[in-house]
Backbone bond lengths (Angstrom), bond angles and torsions (degrees), N, CA, C in turn:
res aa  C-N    CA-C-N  psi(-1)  N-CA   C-N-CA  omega(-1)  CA-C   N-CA-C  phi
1 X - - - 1.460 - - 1.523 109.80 -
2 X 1.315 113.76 145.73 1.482 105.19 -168.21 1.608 98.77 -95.24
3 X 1.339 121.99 -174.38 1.490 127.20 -179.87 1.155 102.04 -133.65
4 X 1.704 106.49 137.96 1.012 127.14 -141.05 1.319 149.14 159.08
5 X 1.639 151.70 136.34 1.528 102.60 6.38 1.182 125.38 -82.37
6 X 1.274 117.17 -171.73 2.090 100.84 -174.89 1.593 70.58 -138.72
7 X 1.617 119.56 148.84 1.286 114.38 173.01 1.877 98.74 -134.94
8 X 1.070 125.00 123.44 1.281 116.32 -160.24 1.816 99.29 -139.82
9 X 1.509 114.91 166.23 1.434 114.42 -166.74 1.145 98.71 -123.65
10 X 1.917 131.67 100.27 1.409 161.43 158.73 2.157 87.51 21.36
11 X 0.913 130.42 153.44 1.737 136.30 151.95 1.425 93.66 -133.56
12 X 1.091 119.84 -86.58 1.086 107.86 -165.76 2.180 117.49 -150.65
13 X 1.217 121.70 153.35 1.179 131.05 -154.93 1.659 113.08 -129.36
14 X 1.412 95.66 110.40 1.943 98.36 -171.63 1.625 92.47 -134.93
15 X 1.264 118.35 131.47 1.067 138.07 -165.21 1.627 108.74 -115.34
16 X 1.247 149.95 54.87 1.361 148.64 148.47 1.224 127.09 -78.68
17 X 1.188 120.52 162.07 2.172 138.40 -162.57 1.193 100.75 41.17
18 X 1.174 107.33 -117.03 1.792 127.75 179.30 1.582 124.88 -109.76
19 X 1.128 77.36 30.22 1.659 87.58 177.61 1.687 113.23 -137.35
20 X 1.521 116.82 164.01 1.379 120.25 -176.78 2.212 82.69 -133.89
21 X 1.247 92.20 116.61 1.705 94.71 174.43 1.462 94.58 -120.00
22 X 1.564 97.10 133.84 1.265 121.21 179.33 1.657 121.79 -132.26
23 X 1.493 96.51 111.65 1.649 97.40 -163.69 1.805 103.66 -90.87
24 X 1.329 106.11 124.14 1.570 112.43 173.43 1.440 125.10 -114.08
25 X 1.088 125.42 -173.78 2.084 127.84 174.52 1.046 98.35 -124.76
26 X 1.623 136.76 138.68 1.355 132.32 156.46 1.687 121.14 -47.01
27 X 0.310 117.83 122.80 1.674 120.84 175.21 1.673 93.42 -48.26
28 X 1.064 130.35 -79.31 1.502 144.17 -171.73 1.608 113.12 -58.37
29 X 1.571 106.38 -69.04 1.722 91.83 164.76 1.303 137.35 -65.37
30 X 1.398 107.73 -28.80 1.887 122.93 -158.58 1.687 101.03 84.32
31 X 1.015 114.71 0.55 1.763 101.54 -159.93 1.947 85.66 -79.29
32 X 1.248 107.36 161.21 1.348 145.33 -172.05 1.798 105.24 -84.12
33 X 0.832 134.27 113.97 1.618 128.01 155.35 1.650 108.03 -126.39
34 X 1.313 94.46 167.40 1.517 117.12 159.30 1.624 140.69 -109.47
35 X 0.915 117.88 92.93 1.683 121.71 -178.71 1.445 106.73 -79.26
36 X 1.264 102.87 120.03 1.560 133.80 171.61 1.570 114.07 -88.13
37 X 1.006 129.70 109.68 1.646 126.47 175.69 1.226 103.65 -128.74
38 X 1.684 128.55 136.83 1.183 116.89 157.71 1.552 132.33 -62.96
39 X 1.652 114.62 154.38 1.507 132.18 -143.59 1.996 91.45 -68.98
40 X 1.407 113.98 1.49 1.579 108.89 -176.19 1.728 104.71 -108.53
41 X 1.428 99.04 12.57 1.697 99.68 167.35 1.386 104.67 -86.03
42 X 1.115 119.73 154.19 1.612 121.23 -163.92 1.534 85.05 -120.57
43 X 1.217 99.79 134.06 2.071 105.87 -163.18 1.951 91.31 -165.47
44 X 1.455 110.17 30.99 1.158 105.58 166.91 1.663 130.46 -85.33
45 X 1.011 108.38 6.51 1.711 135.07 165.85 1.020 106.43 -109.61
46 X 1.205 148.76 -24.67 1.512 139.71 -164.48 2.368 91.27 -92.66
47 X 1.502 95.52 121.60 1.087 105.32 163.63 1.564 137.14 -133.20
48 X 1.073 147.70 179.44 1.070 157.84 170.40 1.990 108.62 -38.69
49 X 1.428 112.70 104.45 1.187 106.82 -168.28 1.756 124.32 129.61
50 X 1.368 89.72 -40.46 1.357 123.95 -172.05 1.383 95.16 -46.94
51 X 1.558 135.57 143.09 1.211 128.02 156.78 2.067 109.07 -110.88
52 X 1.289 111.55 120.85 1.554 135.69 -149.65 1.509 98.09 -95.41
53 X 0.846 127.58 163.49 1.632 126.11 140.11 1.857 103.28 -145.90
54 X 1.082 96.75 128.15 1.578 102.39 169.91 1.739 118.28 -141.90
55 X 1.441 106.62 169.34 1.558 107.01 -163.68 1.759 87.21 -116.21
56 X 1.541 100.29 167.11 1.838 114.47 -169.93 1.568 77.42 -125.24
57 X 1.661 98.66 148.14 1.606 107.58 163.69 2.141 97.96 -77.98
58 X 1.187 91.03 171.17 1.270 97.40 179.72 2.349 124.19 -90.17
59 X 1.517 72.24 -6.44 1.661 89.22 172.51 1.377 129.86 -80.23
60 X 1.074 154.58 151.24 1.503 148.40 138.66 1.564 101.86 -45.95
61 X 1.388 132.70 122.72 0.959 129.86 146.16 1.974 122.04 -123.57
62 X 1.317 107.79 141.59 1.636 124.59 176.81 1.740 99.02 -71.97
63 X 1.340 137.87 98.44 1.430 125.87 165.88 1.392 126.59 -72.50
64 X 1.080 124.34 -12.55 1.548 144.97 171.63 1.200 119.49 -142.65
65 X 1.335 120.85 -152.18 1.400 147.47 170.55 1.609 115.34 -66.64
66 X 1.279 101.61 -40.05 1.905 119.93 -163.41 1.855 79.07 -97.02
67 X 1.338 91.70 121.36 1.762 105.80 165.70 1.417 113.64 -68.28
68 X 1.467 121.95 140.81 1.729 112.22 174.85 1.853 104.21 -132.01
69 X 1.059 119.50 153.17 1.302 108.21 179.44 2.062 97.89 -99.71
70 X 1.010 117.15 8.53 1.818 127.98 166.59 1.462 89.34 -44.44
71 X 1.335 103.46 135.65 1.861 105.40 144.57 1.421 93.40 -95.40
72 X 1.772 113.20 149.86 1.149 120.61 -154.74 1.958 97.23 -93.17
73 X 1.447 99.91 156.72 1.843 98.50 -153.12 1.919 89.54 -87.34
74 X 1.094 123.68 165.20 1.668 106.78 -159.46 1.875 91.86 -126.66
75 X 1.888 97.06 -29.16 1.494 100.76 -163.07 1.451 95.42 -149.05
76 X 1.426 124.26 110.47 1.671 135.40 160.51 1.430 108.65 -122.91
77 X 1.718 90.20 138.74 1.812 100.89 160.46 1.662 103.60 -168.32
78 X 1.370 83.19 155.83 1.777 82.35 179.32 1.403 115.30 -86.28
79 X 1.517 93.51 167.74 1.597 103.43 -172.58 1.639 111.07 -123.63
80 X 1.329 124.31 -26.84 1.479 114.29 172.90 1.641 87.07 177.61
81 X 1.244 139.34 -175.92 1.469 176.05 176.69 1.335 119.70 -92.55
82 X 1.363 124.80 113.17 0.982 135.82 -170.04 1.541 122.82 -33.05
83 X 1.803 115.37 -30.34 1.108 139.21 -177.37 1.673 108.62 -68.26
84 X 1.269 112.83 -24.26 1.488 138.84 170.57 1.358 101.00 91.89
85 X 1.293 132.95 54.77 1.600 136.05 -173.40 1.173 90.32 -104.92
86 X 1.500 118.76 137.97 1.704 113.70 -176.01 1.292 103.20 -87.91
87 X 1.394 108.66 -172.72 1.703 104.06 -165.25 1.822 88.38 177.61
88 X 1.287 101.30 132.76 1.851 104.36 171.44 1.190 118.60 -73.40
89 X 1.367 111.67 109.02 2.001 115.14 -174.92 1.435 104.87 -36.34
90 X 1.381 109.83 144.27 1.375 131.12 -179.05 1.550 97.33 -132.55
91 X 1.518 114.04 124.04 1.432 133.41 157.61 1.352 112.43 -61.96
92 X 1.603 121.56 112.30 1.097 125.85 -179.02 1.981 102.06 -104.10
93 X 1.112 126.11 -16.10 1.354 145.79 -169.26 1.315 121.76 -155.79
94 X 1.287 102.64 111.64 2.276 101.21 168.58 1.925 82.48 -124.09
95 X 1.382 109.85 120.06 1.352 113.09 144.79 1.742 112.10 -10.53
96 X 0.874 130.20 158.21 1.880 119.73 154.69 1.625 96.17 -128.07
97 X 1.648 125.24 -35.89 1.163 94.00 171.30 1.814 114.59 98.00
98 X 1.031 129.03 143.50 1.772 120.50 176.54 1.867 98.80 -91.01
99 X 1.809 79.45 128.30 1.440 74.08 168.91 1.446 133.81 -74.20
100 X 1.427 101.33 -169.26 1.790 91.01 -158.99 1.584 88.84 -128.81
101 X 1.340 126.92 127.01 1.355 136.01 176.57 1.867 103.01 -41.04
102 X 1.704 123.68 -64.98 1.000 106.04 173.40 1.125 138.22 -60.14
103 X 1.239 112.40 -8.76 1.862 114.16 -177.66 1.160 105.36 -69.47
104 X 1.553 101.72 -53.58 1.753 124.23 -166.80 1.566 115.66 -51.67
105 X 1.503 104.49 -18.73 1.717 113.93 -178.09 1.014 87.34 -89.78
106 X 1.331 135.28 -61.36 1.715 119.17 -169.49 1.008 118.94 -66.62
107 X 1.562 134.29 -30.53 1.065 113.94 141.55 1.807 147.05 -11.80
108 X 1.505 92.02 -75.94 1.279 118.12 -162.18 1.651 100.82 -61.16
109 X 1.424 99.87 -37.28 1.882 107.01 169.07 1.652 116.02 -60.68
110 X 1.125 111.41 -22.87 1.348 122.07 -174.92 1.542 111.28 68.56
111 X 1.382 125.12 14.16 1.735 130.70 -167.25 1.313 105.25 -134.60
112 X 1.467 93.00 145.52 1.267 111.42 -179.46 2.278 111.87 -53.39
113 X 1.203 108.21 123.46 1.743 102.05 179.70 1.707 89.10 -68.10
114 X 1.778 100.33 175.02 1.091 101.12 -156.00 1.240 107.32 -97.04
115 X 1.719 119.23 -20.22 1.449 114.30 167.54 1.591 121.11 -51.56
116 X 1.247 139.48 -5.25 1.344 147.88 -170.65 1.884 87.60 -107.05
117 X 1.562 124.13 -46.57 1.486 118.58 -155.55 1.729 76.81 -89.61
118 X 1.400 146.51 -33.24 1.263 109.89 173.86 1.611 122.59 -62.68
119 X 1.344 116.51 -31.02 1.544 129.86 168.72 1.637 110.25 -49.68
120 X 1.441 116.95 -61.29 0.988 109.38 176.73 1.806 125.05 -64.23
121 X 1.536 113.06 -30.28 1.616 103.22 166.31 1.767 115.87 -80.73
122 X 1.240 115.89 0.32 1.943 116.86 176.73 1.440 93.68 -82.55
123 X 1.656 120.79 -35.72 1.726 120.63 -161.18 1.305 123.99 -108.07
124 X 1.385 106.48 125.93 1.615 109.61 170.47 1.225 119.38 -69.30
125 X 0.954 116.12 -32.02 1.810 108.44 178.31 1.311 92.35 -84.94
126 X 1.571 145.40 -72.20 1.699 143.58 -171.02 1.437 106.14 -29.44
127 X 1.593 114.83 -40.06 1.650 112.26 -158.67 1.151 112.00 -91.45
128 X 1.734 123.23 4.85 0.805 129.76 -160.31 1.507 97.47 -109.55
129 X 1.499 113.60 -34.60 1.755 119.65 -161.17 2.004 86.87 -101.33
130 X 1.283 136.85 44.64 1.313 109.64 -170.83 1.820 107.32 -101.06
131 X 1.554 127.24 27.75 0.727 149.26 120.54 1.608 134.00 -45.23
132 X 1.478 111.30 -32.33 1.700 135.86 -169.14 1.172 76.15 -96.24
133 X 1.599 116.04 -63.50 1.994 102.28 -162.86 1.203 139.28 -63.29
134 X 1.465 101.87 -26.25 1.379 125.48 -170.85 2.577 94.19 -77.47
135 X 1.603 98.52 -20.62 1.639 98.30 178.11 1.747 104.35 -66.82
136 X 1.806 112.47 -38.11 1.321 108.44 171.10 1.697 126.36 -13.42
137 X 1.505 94.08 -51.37 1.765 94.24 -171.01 1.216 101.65 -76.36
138 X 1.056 141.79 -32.07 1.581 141.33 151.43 1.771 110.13 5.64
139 X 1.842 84.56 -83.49 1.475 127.11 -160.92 1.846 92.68 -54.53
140 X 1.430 108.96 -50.38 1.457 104.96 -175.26 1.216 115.93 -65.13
141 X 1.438 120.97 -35.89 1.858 117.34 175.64 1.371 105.66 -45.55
142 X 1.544 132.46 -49.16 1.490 159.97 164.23 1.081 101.00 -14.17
143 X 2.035 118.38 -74.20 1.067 138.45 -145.83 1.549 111.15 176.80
144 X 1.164 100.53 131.96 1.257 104.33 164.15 1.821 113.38 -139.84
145 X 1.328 107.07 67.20 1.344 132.50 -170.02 2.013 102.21 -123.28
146 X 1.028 69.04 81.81 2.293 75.53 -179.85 1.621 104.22 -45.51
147 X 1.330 156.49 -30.36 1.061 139.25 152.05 1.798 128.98 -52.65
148 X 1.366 92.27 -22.27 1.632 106.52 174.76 1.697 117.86 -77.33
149 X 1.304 94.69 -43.25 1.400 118.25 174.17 1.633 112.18 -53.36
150 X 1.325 94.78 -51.27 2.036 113.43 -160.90 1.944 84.12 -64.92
151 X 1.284 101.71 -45.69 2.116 101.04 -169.96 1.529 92.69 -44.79
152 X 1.715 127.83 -54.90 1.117 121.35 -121.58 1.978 84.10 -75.89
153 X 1.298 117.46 -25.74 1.697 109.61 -171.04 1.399 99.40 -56.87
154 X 1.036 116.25 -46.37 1.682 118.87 171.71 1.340 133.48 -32.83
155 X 1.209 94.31 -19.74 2.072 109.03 -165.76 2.018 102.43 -97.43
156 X 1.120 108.39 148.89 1.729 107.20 -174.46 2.028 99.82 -59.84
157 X 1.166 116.75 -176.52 1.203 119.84 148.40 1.487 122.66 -70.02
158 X 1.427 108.23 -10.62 1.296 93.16 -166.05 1.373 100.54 -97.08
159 X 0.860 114.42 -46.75 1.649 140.99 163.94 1.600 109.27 -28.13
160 X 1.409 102.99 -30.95 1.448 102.09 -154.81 1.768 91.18 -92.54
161 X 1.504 99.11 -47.43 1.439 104.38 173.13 1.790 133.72 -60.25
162 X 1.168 103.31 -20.61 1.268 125.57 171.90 1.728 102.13 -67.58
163 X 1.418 129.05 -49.50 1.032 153.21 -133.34 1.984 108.33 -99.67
164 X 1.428 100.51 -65.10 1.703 121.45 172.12 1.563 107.94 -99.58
165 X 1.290 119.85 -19.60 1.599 111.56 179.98 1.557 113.05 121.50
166 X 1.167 108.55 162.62 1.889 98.02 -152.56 1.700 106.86 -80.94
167 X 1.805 109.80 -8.49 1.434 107.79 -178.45 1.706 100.09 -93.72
168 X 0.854 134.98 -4.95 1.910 127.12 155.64 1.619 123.27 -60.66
169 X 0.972 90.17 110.40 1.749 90.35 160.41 1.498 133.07 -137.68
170 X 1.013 131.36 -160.94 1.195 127.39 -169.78 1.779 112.77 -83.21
171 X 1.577 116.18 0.92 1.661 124.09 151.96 1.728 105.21 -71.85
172 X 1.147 121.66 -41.36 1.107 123.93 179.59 1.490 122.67 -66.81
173 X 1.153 121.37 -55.27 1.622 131.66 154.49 1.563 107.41 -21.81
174 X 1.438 110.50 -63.97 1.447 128.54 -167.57 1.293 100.89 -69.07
175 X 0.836 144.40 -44.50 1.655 149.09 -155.63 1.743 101.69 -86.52
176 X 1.556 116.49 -44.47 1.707 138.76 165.30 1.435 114.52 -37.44
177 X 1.949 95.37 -46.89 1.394 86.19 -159.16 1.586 106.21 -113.93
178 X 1.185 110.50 -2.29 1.667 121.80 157.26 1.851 113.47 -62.29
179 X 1.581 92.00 -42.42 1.691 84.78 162.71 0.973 147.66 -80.38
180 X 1.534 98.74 -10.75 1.647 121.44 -178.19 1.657 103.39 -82.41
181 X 0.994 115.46 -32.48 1.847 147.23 167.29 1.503 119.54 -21.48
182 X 2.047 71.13 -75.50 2.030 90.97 167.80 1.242 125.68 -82.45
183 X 1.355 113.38 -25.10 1.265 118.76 179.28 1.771 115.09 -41.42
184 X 1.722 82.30 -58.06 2.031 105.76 -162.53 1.497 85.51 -59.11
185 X 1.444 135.95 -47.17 1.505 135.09 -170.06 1.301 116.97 -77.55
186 X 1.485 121.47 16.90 1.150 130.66 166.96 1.680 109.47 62.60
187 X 1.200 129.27 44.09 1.568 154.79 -159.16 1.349 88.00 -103.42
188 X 1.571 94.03 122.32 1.870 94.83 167.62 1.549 103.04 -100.08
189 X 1.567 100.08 127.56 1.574 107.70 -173.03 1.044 100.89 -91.95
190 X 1.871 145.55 -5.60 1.257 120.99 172.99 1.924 114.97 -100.35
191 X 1.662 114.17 -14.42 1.662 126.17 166.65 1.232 105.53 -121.94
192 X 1.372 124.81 61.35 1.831 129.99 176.80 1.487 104.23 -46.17
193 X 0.960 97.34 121.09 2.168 105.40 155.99 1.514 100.37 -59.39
194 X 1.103 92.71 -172.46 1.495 111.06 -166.19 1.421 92.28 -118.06
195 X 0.929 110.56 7.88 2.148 88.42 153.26 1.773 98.47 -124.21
196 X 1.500 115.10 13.26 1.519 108.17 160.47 1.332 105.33 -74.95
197 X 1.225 115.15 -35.19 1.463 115.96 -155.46 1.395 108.46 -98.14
198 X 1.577 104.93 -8.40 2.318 96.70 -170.69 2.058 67.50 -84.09
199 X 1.129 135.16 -28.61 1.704 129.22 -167.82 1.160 109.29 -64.97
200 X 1.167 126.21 -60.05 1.671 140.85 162.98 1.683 113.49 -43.37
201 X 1.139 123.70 -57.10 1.342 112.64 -161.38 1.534 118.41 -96.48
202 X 1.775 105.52 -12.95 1.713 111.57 154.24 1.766 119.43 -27.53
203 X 1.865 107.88 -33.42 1.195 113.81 169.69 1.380 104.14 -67.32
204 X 1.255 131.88 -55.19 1.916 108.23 -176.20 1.463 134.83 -45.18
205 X 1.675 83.70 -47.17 1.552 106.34 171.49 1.882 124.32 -57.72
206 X 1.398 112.47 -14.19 1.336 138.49 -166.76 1.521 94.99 -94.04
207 X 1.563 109.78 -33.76 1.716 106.10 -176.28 1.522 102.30 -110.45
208 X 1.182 120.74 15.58 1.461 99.36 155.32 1.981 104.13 120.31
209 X 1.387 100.41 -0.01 1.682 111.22 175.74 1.614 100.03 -65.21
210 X 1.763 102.96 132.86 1.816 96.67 162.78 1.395 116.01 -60.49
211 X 1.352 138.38 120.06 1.175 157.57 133.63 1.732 102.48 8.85
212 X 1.174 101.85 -72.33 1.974 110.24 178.63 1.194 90.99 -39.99
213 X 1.283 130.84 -79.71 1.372 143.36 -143.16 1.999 101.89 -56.02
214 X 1.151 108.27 -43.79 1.531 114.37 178.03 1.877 98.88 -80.50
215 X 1.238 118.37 -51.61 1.593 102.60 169.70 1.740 117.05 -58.19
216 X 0.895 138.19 -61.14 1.210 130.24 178.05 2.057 111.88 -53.19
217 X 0.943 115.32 -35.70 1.121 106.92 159.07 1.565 126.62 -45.47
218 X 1.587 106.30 -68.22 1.590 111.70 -173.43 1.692 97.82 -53.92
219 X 1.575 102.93 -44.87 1.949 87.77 -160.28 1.154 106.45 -69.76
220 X 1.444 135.13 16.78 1.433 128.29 -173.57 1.958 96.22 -130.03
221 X 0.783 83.95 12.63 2.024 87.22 -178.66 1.267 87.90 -87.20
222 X 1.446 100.18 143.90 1.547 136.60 165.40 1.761 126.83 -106.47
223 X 0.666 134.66 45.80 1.609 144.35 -156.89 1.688 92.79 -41.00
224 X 1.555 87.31 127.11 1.486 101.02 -161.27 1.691 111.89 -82.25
């Protein structure tokens, strides 16, 4: 689970090696931190003043050579100016994450795999948003860093839309990070086993699918 949100007001911004360090104040405590992003986050608008909010993965991670005790930040963007002038959040950082051989094929197909298009024909609510699902591959070009992903449930709808574009929503998030899910578990998303799919379709059942109707399905699947 990532940590999160942290909403803090810009201090100050020094950019040396491979890193961009950015010292902020909590908004809520006053306490002081440091955000570490690597030097390929594009943070050339983000200035002194700026009020930020970003999420920490929940791991210790080493980003280079030079050890840091930072948990590394997964998801930053600003939210308005200290002066309180509003302003449309701008993503200065999405994790991206190592890619994942299966994503990268579905990707590269540009189509939904079929363990998600069997989800969407078992579900009335899924079959209904497969416009939202089909934005998933979106979200993965983005990132496919499951701590990056877990921040984005965190963010409003509006926020989110402001952020990835007004056709993302929170079906899309879900659908991103269910694939990011199976992927890491070595889940074949185009011949799912049958414990890919009791994993996958727990989401129908979550929106309101009869249970029978998703059990009698799996015990009668044939993995092709």
């Amino acid at each position: 689970m990532s940590k999160g949100p942290i909403t803090a007001c810009v201090v100050n911004i020094d950019t040396a090696g491979s890193f961009h360090s950015i010292k902020v104040k909590n908004i809520i405590s006053g306490k002081e931190d440091l955000v570490v992003l690597p030097i390929s986050a594009d943070i050339q608008k983000l200035k002194k003043a700026d009020v930020i909010t970003y999420y920490r993965a929940d791991e210790q991670e080493i980003c280079s050579m030079e050890q840091t005790d930072e948990e590394r930040v997964v998801l930053l963007f600003s939210r308005k100016s200290e002066e309180g002038a509003s302003q449309s959040p701008k993503v200065f950082w999405i994790a991206k994450g190592e890619k994942l051989p299966a994503l990268e094929k579905v990707l590269e197909q540009n189509e939904l795999p079929r363990i998600i298009i069997i989800l969407l024909s078992l579900s009335a609510y899924y079959g209904k948003r497969e416009d939202f699902a089909k934005e998933a591959l979106n979200i993965l070009r983005m990132s496919q860093d499951p701590e990056a992903i877990d921040a984005l449930f965190s963010v409003s709808s509006e926020t989110l839309r402001d952020l990835l574009g007004e056709k993302i929503s929170a079906v899309s998030v879900q659908i991103a990070d269910s694939l990011v899910n199976l992927a890491l578990a070595d889940g074949d998303l185009e011949h799912p086993r049958k414990r890919e799919l009791r994993q996958i379709l727990m989401l129908a059942t979550l929106h309101g699918e009869n249970h029978q109707k998703i059990y009698d399905f799996i015990s009668k699947y044939e993995r092709e």
